[in-house]
N, C-alpha and C positions, 0 to 999 in steps of 0.2 A: 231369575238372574242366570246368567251363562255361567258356565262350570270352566269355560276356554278361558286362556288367559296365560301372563305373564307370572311369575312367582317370583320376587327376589330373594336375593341372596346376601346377608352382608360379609362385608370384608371392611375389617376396620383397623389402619396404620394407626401404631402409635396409642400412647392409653391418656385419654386426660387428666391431667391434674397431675402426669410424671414430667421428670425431668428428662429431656430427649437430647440428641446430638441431631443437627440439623445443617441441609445443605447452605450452603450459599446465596447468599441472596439474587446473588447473579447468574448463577448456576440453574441448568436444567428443571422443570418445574416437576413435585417427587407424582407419584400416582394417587388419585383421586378414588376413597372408599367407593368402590363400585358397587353397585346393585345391579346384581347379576340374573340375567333371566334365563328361566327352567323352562319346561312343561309342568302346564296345573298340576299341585299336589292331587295324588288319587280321595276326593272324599266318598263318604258313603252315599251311594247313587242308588239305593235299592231303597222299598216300598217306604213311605213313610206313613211316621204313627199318626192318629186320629189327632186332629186339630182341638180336641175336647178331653179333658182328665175329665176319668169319669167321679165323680162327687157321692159322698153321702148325702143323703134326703133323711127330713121327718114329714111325719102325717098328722095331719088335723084333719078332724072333720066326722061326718056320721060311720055309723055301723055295717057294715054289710055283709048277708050270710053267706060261708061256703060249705062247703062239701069237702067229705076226707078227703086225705092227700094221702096216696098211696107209699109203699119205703121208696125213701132215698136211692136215687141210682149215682154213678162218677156221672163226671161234668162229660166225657164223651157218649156216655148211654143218654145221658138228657140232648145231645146234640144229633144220637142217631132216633129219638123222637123227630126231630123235627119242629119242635115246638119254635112256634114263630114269636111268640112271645105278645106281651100287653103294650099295644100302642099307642101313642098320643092323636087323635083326629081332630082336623080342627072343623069347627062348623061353621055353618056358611057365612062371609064377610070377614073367612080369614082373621080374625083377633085369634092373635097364637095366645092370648087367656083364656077363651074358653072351647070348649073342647068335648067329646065323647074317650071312653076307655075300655076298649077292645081287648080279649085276648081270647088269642088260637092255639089249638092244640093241633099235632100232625091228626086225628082223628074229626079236623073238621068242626070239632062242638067249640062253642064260645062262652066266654062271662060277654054279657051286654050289661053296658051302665050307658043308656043316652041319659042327655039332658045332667051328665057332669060339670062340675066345674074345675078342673084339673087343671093347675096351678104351678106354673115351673120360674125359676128366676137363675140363669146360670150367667159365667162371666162371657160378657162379650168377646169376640175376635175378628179382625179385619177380615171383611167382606158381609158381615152382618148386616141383611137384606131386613131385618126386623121392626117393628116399630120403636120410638122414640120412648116409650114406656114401658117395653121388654130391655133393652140398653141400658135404661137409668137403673135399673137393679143393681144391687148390689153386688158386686162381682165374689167369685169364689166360694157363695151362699146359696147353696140350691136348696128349695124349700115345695116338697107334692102338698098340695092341702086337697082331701078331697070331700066332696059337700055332701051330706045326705044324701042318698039314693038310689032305685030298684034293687030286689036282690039278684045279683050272680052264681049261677054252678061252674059247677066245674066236670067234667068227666072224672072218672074215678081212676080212667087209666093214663090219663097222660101224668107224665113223671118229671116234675121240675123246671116247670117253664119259667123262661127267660122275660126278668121284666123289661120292656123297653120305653124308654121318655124320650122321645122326638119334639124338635119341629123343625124347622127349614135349616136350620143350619147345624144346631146340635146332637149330638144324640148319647144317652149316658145308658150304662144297663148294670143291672146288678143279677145275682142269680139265687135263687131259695136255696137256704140247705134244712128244709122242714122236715121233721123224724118220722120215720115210721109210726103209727098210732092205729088206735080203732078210729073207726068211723064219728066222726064229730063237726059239727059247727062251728067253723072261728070267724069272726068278723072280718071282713076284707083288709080292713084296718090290723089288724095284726097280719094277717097275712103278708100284705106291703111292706108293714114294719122290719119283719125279718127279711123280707126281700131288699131293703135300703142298707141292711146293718150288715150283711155281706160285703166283702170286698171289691171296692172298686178298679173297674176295669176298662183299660185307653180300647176303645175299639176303632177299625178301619170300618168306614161304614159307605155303600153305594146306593142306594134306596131306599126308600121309604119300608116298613114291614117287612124286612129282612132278616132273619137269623145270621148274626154276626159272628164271623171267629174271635176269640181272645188273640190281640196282637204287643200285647204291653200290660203294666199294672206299675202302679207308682203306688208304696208301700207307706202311707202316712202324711201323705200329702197333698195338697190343696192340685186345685185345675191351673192345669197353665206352668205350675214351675218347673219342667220339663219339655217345655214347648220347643226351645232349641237346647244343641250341644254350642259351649266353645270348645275350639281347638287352639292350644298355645303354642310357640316354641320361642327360648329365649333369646333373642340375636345377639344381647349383650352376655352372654354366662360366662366370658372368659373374664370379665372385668367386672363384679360386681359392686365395688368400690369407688366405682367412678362417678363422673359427673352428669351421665347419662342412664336414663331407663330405655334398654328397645325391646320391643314383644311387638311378633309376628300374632297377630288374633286371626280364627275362621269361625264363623260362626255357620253349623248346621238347622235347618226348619224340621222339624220330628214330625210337624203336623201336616195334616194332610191337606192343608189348603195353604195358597199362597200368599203371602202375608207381606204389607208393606213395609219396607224397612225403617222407614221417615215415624212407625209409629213405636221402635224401640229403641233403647239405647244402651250399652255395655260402660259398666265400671271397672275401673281398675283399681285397687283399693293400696296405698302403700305410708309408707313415712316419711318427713322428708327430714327429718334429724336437723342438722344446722344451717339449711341451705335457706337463703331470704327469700330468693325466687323461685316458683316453677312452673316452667315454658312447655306445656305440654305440642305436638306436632307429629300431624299425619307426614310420615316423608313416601307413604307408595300405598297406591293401591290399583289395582288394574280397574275399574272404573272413576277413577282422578279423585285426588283427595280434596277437591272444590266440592265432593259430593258429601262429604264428611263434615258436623260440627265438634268441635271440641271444646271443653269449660271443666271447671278447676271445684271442688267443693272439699268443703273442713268437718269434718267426723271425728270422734274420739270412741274407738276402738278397739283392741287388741291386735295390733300389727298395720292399723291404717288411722292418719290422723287429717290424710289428704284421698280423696278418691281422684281420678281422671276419667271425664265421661265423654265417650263417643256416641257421636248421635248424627243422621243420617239427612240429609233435605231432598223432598221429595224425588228430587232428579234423580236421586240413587235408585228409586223404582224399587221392584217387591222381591223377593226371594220366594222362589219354588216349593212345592212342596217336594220336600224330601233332598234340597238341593244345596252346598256349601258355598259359602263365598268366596273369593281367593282371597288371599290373605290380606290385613291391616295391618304395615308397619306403624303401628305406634312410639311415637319417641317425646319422654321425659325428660327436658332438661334441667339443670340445678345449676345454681354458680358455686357450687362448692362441692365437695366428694360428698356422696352418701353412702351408706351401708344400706344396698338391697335386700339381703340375706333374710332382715328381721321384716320384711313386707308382706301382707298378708297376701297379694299374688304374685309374689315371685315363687319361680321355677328355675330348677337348674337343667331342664330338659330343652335340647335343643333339636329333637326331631318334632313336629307337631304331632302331639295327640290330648284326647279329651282332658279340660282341665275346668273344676268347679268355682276356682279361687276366682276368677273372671267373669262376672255377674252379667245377668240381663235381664233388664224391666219394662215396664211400661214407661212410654216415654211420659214426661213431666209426672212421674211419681216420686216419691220422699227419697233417699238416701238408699235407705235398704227394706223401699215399698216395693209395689207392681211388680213383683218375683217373677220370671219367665224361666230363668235357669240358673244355676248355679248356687252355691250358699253365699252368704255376704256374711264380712265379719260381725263379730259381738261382742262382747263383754267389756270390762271396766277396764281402765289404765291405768297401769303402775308407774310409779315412778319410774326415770330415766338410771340407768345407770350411772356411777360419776364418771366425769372428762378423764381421759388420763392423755398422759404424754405432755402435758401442760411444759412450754419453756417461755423462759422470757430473756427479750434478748437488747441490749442498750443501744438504742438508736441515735442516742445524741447527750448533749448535758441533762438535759429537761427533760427526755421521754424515755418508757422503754414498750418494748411492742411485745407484746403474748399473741402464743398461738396454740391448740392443745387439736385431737382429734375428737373427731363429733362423738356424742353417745349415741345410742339406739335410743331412740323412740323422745329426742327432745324434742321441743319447739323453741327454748331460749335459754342462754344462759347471763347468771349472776358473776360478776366477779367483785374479788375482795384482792383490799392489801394491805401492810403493814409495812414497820422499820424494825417488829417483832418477829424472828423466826420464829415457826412453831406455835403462829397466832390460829385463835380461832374464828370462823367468818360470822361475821353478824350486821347488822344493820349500822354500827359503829362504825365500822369498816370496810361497807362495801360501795365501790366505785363509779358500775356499772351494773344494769338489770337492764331486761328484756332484748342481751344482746344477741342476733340469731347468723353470725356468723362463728366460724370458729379461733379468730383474732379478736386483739384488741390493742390499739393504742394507749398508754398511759402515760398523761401527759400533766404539763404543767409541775415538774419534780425539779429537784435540789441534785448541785453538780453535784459528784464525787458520793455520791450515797446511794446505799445499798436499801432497796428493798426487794419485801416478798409476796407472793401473789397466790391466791386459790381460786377454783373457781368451782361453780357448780351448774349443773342442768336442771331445765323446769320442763314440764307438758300439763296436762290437766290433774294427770296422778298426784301432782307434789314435787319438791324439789330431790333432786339426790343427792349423795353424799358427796362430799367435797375431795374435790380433784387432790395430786399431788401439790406437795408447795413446788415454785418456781422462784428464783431470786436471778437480780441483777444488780450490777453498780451504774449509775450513768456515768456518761465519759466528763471528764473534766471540765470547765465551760470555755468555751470561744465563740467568742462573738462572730458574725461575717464583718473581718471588716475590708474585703472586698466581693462586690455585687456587680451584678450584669442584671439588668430589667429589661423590656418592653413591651407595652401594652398596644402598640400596634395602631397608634392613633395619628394616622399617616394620610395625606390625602389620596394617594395612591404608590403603586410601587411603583413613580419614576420618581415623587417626592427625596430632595434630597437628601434629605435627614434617613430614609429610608435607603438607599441607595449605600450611604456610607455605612450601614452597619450589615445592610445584607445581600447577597447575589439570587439572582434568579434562575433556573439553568437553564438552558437552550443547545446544549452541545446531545447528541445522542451517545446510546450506550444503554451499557445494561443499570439499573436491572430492568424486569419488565418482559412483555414478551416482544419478539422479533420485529423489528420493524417499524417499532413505534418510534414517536417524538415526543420531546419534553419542551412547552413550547411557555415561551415570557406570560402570553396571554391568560392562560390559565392559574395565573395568581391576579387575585386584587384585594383591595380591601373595599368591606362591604357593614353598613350599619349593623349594628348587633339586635337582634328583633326586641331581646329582653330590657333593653337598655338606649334609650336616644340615645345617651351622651357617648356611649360607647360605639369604638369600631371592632371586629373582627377580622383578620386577614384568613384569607379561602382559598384554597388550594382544590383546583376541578380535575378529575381524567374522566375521558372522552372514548367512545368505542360503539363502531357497527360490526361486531364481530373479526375483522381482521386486522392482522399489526397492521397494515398501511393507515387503517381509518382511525386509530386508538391516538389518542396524544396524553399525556403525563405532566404531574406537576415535582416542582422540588425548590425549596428555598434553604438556603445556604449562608453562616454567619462569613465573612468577610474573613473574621479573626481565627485563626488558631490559636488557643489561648487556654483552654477549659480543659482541667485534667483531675485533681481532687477537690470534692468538694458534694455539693446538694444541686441537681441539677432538676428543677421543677416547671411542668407546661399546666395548662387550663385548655382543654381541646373538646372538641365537639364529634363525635365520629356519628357515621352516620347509616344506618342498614339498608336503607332504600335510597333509589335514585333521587337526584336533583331534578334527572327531566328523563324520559323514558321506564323503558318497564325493567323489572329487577328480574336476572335470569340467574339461577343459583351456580349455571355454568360458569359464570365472570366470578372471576376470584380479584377481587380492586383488594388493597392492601395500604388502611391508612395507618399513617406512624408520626413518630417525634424519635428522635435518638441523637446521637456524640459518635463519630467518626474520625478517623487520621483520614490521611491519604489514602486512596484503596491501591494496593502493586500487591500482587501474587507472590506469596513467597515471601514478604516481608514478618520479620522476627517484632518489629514495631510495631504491627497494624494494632490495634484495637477497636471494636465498635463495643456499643450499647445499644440493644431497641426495645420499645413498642412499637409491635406490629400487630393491630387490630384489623383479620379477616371478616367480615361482615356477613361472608357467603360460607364460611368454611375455606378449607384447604392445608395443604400439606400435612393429606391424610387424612383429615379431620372432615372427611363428606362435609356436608352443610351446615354445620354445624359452627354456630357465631364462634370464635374463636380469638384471643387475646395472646400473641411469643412474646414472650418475655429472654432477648437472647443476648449473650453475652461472648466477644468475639478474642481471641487471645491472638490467632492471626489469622491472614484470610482463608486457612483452610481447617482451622480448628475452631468451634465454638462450645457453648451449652446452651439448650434453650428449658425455658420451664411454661406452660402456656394453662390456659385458662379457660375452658369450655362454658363462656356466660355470652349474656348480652351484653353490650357495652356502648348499646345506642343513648346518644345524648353527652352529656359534658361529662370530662373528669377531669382531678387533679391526678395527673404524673408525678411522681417523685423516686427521681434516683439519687441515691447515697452512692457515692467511690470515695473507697477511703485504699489507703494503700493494701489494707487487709483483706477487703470484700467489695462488692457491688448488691447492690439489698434495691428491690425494687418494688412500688407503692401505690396501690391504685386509690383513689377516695378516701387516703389514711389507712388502709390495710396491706398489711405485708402480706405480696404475691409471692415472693422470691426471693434467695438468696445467694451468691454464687464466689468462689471462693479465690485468693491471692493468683491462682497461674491466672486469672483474665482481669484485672488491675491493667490498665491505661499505661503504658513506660514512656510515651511521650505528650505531647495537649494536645487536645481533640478538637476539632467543628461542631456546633450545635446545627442539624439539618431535621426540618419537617418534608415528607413527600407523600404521593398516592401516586400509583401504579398499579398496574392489572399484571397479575403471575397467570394466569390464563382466562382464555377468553371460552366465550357461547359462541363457535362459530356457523351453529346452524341458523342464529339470529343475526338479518342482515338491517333489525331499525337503531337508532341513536341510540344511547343513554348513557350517563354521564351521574359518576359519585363524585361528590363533597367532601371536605374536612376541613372545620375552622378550629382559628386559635385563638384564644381570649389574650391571654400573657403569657412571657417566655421567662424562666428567673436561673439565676446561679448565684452559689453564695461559695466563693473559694475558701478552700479547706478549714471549711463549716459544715458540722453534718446534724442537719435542722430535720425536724418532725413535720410531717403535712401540716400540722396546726399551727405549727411555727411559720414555714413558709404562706399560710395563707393570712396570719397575723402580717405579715411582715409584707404582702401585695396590699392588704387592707390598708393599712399605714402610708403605702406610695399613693394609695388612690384619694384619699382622705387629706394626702397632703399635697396635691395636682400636681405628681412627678409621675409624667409619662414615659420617660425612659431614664436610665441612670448606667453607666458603664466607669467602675472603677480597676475592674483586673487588670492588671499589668499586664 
């Protein structure tokens, strides 16, 4: 593999899972995390080590006499003999099992053993020209057997030769350190013995019968776990709490032959504490990361309870001997914060260098089999710690919403609750298990009543101790007894039932990039795949790369009307194109939100959004991303956002209440935001899709989606997801397709 190459670099706006200030939606589009290109990091380009650890050996087999062995010389006087050492030959028809065993001394004389049987089983390595039953050997298990046969001398004067095991592709050596003595007989068979029981040594080897230098030694350890170096450095170390893992990985070849990369694969070993998902992704590598596979596996070990495996398809071709690869942005996504710190490969090091945490194996071997490099974690698991931070907070008469911060090293937690302060949690009392986010809705309660809440974390070790208590009172009860519905069962948007309750736009303007149009077309309504009976209303944007070719959708309620209360959608977003190919460059931006009038400078304005990037953006590199923003006027906001996936349906639920705006993704509280951005006059219900920047070096079509199932408000009623979806369940069960009581 070439050493030339790009290197990025990251720069990364803004931190996920904080709460930001953010520009306008009409406003300038902000700067896009760049990956920045260097010149290739320098790696180590000088000799590389023998493709072979050299192995301990035993011997079976017959007797064979020698001849004293003269005193002991250092390892550089045996090398200024000259001693060529004992070689493996093969006889004729090539079966590298059977064999003659030769050895020379600088004076010329030999031991002769024909008609050996010399016996080697060593692990394979790519390029292994050998037979099908040299291979099938047991790797890492090298075993000399050698058979009854002619006696051997030796010269009296050569001093500590070098044994050597060859065949075509291997070579291992060990070296005597036999003592001084009188003159005596030892079987060959001890002789070897103590030549095997020597320290093994990695040699650089170029022919056949060659005295080799010592270029290496691995002190304790099998063949092969030193085959490569990785090289780390962390792109994420500034935020280790986030919602993302990035590591830079290079991987060096130590061996002297060049080895395909399609036949290893690198782990990443970490934890993912409360997070439900995780979206591992190559985001760079200067041979394309279509050359890379990645997959996800479940361990229980000391600091990793998830590994992430990179693994290579033959296209990526072989690595050099002795050569580094450029780097592999690897990136971990989670939909929730995690705690890197407790990961058994994390590093706070942000320059590259060698790092063991970062495994490599044999491809298709066990978890922490087929060793090439590095150590893999081990040991047993301990309990989590207990959640702390644990609040709970009253979202309506009937519900209240918990949230606490992850522990280290869970996979789920228990929650408990009572009308007892100072309860204890137990099976009598607990609400929810196996829950693996770090929220929780509690629902289904009694107005004007105060309870209290614990919780706890589980992983393999056990549960932990129980969180702090949390209490709240629910709010007093109010019914919705005025509603807004529509489930969008229209025969099309010039339908005039349709018509009267909603606009389509066609006027241009921002937001969006330059030039574009917002066109009637691009809304209709369309059967819903999961559902005959049902429709969908869809909203299309359109784009060959420049604002002229781009068009935009946007639907608009008629009524200004909607200011406190529970504002709730059923939307469908979508990651991938409708029709053409997904370029990570187009930033499309599908939403649902509550809007005044937009004028610059107005003291009144208010918005609400969801704004689901698909591609990433504002700031946010590629990364799926979910704004949750909240507008006070048009030049002030707050947003809070969400680094997950969010392809597929979701329930929306916004609460404004005069106090707060609290917002809801699938029953989880994403958000909270506080009295200055309260609504001062009634707002518009608007759905749109737009593109905040485009792929201009792509000149072919493609075109993103976003459908709606229902649209709900319930005035100043402040209802739970569960509530609101009790409450579309009941419209649909009682064949009211739209319903409009707000005044």
């Amino acid at each position: 593999m070439s050493q030339a190459g790009l290197v990025p670099a990251s720069t990364r706006e803004g931190s996920p899972g904080a709460t930001v200030n953010r520009r306008p939606s009409s406003g300038p589009a902000m700067t896009e995390r760049a990956k920045l290109s260097a010149a290739a990091a320098a790696g180590r380009t000088g000799p590389g080590r023998s493709s072979v650890e050299a192995a301990s050996s035993s011997l079976n087999g017959g007797m064979l006499p020698s001849q004293q062995a003269s005193a002991p010389t250092s390892r550089e006087a045996d090398r200024a003999q000259r001693i060529a050492g004992i070689a493996l030959v093969r006889t004729p028809g090539n079966d590298p099992l059977n064999c003659r065993l030769e050895a020379r001394s600088g004076a010329a004389q030999r031991w002769h053993a024909p008609c050996l049987n010399l016996k080697t089983a060593v692990a394979p390595r790519p390029g292994d020209s050998g037979s099908a039953r040299q291979r099938q050997r047991a790797p890492l298990d090298t075993r000399l057997g050698v058979d009854r046969g002619p006696a051997m001398s030796r010269d009296a004067g050569v001093k500590g030769a070098r044994l050597t095991i060859m065949n075509s592709n291997y070579l291992h050596a060990v070296e005597p350190m036999r003592p001084a003595g009188r003159r005596t007989r030892v079987t060959l068979l001890e002789r070897m013995a103590e030549l095997l029981r020597a320290r093994a040594l990695r040699l650089a080897c170029l022919s056949l019968f060659v005295a080799l230098s010592t270029c290496g030694h691995s002190s304790g350890s099998f063949a092969g776990t030193t085959d490569f170096t990785v090289q780390y450095s962390n792109y994420d170390a500034a935020a280790p709490n986030d919602t993302i893992v990035e590591a830079g990985i290079k991987i060096r070849n130590n061996t002297a032959a060049s080895i395909p990369l399609s036949s290893i694969v690198l782990r990443y070993w970490f934890t993912k504490n409360g997070a439900t998902t995780v979206t591992p992704a190559c985001w760079w590598w200067s041979s394309g990361c279509s050359r890379i596979t990645l997959t996800t596996g479940t361990v229980s070990y000391t600091g990793a309870d998830r590994y992430v495996q990179i693994g290579f398809t033959s296209a990526a071709g072989s690595l050099a001997a002795g050569a580094t690869t450029q780097p592999i942005d690897l990136g971990i996504e989670f939909d929730t914060n995690v705690v890197e710190t407790d990961d058994y490969s994390y590093g706070n090091q942000t320059a590259f260098s060698d790092f063991g945490r970062i495994t490599v194996h044999d491809a298709g071997s066990a978890p922490t089999g087929g060793l090439r490099s590095g150590t893999p974690p081990s040991g047993s698991v301990s309990p989590p710690r207990a959640p702390i931070s644990l609040k709970a907070t009253a979202s309506s008469a009937s519900a209240i919403s918990l949230s606490w911060a992850a522990s280290s090293g869970a996979t789920s937690y228990d929650v408990y609750r009572s009308t007892t302060s100072g309860f204890t949690p137990g099976t009598g009392n607990q609400i929810a298990s196996g829950v693996t986010s770090t929220s929780h809705d509690s629902t289904g309660l009694a107005a004007s009543t105060t309870y209290y809440y614990k919780v706890t974390a589980l992983n393999a070790g056990g549960a932990s101790a129980a969180s702090n208590q949390a209490s709240a009172t629910t709010r007093a009860g109010s019914a919705a007894t005025a509603e807004f519905f529509d489930d969008f069962s229209y025969n099309g948007t010039s339908d005039a039932n349709f018509t009267s309750w909603w606009s389509v736009r066609s006027w241009s303007g921002a937001p969006g990039v330059s030039g574009a149009s917002w066109l009637e077309s691009n809304v209709s309504l369309v059967a819903d795949p999961q559902s005959s009976t049902n429709k969908l209303m869809r909203l299309k944007a359109s784009t060959s790369g420049t604002g002229a070719t781009t068009s935009q959708a946007e639907v608009i309620t008629n009524a200004q009307k909607f200011r406190f209360g529970t504002y709730a959608a059923r939307v469908k977003f979508n990651d991938t194109p409708l029709s053409g190919t997904r370029f990570y460059a187009d930033k499309p931006v599908e939403t649902f939100f509550t809007l005044t009038e937009w004028a610059v400078g107005d003291p009144d304005y208010s918005e609400q959004d969801f704004e689901y990037m698909p591609n990433g953006g504002w700031g946010q590199g590629n990364t799926n991303t979910m704004w949750l923003t909240s507008w006070e006027t048009s030049d002030v906001n707050i947003s809070s956002l969400v680094s997950a996936n969010f392809n597929g349906f979701h329930t929306l639920v916004l609460q404004v209440t005069s106090a707060s705006i609290s917002y809801y993704i699938d029953g989880v509280h994403r958000a909270t935001h506080g009295s200055m951005y309260v609504p001062e006059v009634d707002q518009f219900i608007f759905f749109n899709l737009w593109y905040d920047e485009l792929d201009a070096a792509k000149g072919s079509s493609r075109t993103y989606h976003e459908d709606v199932d229902w649209v709900y408000f319930a005035e100043d009623a402040i209802l739970s997801s569960a509530e609101v979806d009790a409450k579309i369940a009941n419209f649909r069960s009682s064949s009211i397709l739209r319903r409009d009581t707000v005044p």
